[in-house]
C-alpha positions as CSV (number, residue, x, y, z in Angstrom):
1,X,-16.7,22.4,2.9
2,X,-15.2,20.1,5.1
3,X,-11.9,21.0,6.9
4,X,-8.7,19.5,5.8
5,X,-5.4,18.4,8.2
6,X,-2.1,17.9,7.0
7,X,0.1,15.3,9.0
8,X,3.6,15.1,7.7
9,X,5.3,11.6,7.7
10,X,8.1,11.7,10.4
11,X,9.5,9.1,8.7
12,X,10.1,11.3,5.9
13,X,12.7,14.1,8.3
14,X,16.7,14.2,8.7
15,X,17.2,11.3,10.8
16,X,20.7,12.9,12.2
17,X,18.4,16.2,12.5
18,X,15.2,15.3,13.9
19,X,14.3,17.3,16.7
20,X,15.4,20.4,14.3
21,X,12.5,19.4,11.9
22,X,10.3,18.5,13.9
23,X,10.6,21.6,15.2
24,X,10.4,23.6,11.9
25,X,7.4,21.6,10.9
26,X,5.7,22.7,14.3
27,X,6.6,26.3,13.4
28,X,5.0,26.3,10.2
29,X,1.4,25.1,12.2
30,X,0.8,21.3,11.1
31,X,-2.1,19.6,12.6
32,X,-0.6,16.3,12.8
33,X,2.6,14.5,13.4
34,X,2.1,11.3,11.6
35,X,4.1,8.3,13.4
36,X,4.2,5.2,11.2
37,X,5.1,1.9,13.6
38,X,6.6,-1.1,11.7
39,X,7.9,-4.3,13.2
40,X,9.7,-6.2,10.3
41,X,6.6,-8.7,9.8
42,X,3.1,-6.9,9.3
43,X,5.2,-4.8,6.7
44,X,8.7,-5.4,5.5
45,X,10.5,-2.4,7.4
46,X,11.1,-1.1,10.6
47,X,11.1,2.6,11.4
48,X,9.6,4.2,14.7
49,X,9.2,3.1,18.3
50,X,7.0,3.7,21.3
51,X,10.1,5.1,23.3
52,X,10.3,8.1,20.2
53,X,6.6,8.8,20.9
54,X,7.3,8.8,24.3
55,X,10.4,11.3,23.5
56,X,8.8,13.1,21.0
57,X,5.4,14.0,23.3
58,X,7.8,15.3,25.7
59,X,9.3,18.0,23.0
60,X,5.6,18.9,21.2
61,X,2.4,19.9,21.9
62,X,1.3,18.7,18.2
63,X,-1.3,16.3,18.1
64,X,0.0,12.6,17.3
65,X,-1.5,10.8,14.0
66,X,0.1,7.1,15.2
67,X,-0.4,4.1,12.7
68,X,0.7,1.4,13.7
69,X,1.7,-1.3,10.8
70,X,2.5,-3.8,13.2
71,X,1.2,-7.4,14.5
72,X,-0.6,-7.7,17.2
73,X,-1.0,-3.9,18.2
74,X,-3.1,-5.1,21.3
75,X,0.0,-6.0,22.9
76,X,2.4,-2.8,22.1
77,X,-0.7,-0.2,22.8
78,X,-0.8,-0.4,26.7
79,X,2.7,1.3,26.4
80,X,1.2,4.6,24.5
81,X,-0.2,6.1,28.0
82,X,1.3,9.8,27.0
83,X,-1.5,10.1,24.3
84,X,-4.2,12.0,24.9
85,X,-7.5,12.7,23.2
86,X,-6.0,15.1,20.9
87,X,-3.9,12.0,19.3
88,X,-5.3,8.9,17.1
89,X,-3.8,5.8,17.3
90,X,-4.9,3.9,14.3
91,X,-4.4,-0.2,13.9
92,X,-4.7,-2.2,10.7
93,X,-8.0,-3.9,9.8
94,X,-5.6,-7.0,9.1
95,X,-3.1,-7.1,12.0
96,X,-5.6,-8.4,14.9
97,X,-8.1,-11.0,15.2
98,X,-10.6,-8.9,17.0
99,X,-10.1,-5.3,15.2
100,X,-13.0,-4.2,17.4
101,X,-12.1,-5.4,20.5
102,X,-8.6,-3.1,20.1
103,X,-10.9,-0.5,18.9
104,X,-12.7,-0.1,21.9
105,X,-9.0,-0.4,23.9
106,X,-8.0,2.9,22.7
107,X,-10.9,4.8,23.2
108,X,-10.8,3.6,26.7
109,X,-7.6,5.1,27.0
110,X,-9.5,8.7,26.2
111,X,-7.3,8.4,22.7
112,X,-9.1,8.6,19.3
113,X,-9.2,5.6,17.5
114,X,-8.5,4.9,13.8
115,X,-8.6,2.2,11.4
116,X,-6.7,1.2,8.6
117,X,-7.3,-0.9,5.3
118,X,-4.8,-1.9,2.7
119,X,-5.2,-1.5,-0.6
120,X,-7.0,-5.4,-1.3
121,X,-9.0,-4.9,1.6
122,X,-12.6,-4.4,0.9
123,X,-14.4,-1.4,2.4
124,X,-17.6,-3.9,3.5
125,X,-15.2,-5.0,6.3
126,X,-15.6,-1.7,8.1
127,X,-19.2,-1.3,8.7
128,X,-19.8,-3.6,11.7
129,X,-16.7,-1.3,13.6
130,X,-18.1,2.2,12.3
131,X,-19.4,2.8,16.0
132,X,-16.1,2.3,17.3
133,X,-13.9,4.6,15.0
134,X,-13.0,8.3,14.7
135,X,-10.8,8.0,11.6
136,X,-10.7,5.7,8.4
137,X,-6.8,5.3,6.8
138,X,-6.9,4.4,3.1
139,X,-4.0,2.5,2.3
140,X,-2.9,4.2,-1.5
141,X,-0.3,2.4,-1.8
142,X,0.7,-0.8,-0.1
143,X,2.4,-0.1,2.9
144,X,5.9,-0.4,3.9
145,X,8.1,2.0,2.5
146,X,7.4,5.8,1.1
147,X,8.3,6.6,-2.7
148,X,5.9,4.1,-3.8
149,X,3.7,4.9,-6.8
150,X,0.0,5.7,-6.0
151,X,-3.1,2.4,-6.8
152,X,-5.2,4.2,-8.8
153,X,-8.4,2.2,-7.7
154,X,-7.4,3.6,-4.1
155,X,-9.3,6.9,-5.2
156,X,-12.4,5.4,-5.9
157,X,-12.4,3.9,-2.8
158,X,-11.4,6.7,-0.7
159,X,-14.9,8.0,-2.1
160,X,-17.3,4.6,-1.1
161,X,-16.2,4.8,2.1
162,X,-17.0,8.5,2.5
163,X,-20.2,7.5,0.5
164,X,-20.1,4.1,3.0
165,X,-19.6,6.8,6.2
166,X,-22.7,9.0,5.4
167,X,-25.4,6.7,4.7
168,X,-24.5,4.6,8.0
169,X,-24.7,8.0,9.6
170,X,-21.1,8.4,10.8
171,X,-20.2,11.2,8.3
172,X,-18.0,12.9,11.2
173,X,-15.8,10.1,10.9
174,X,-12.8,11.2,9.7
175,X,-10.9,9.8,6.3
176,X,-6.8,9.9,5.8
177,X,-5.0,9.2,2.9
178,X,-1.7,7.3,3.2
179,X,0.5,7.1,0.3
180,X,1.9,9.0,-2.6
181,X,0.0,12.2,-1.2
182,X,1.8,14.4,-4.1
183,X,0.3,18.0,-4.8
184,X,-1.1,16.3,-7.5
185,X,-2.6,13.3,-6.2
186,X,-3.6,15.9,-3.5
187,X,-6.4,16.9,-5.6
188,X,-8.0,13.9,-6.1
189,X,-7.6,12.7,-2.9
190,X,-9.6,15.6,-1.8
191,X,-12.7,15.3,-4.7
192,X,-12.6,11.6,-3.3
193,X,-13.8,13.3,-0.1
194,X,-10.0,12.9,2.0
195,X,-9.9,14.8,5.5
196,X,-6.3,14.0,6.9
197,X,-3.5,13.8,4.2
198,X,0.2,12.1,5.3
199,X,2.6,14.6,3.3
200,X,5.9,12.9,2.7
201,X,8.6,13.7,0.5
202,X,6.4,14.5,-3.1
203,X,4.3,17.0,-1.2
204,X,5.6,19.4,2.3
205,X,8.9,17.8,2.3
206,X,9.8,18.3,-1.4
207,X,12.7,20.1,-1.9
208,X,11.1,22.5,-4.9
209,X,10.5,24.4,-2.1
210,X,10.8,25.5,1.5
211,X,8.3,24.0,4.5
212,X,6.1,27.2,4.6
213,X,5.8,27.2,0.9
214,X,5.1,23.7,0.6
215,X,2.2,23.9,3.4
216,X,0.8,26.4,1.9
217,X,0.6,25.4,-1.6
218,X,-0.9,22.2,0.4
219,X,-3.7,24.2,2.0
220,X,-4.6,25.7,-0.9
221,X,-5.2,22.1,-2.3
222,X,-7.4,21.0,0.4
223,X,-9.8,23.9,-0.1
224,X,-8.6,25.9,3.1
């Protein structure tokens, strides 16, 4: 049984109450804090910055789950020097001309590297970077904005890249789910064979029930 990690969407907290729940969430023992960068042009929103990672490794000892939805990350990734090797900073597939050569940029920085395909992006285009990832995102919905409706194909292709992962003989690599991660879609995610799951506001922030309630009815989902 492979071991499952929840990383709650920061975009999803209080934005007048931040540091409060982000410190509640810490309480309750997540395993991730998952940052989504947007600049206005890879995706059609903007949300958080390098200067709040900076900020927010200063409060929390939580390991960062940073995806960047942005242009060009080569450029904005020399600025993340507070990471460490307990975080993953995790670029798009489609933002960069040379998704390898980025790749290889992060883990030189001693930070795990992760990355991510949208929902039209075929999973072929990973296997010539396998060597130079710790983590696979699957897109589940297309990304921009959370309250979006899950792709049902996304499933099934959560699965060929786990399937994709172990016959190249990189079945440590890690797979995240990103998008619509209900309690419900939970479960499928995690047949599909799902490691990390981004809970947002249909899973650990719903308000049917309290953080530790939510996480735990979480964790009982992902088989822990």
């Amino acid at each position: 049984m492979r071991k499952g990690y929840v990383s709650p969407s920061l975009m999803c907290v209080d934005l007048m109450n931040v540091q409060s729940d982000i410190e509640k969430l810490e309480k309750v023992g997540v395993d991730y804090f998952h940052v989504d960068m947007m600049d206005n042009h890879f995706v059609p929103n903007i949300t958080l910055s390098t200067d709040f990672i900076k900020a927010l490794k200063k409060i929390s000892k939580t390991p960062l789950d940073i995806h960047m939805m942005i242009e060009h990350p080569e450029q904005t990734i020399p600025e993340l020097t507070c990471c460490d090797e307990n975080d993953i900073i995790c670029i798009h597939y489609e933002s960069t001309l040379h998704p390898q050569k980025v790749l290889a940029s992060i883990r030189a920085m001693g930070v795990k590297a992760g990355i991510a395909i949208n929902p039209a992006t075929p999973v072929c285009v990973l296997e010539d970077i396998l060597p130079d990832v710790d983590m696979v995102l699957c897109m589940t919905v297309n990304p921009g904005f959370a309250g979006q409706k899950l792709i049902p194909a996304t499933l099934d292709k959560i699965t060929r890249i786990r399937k994709l992962l172990n016959e190249k003989g990189y079945s440590e690599v890690l797979i995240e789910a990103d998008g619509n991660v209900s309690f419900e879609n939970a479960v499928k995610m995690h047949a599909a064979g799902a490691d990390i799951y981004v809970a947002g506001t249909s899973s650990i922030f719903s308000k049917a029930g309290t953080l530790e309630e939510n996480l735990e009815k979480f964790r009982k989902i992902i088989g822990e």
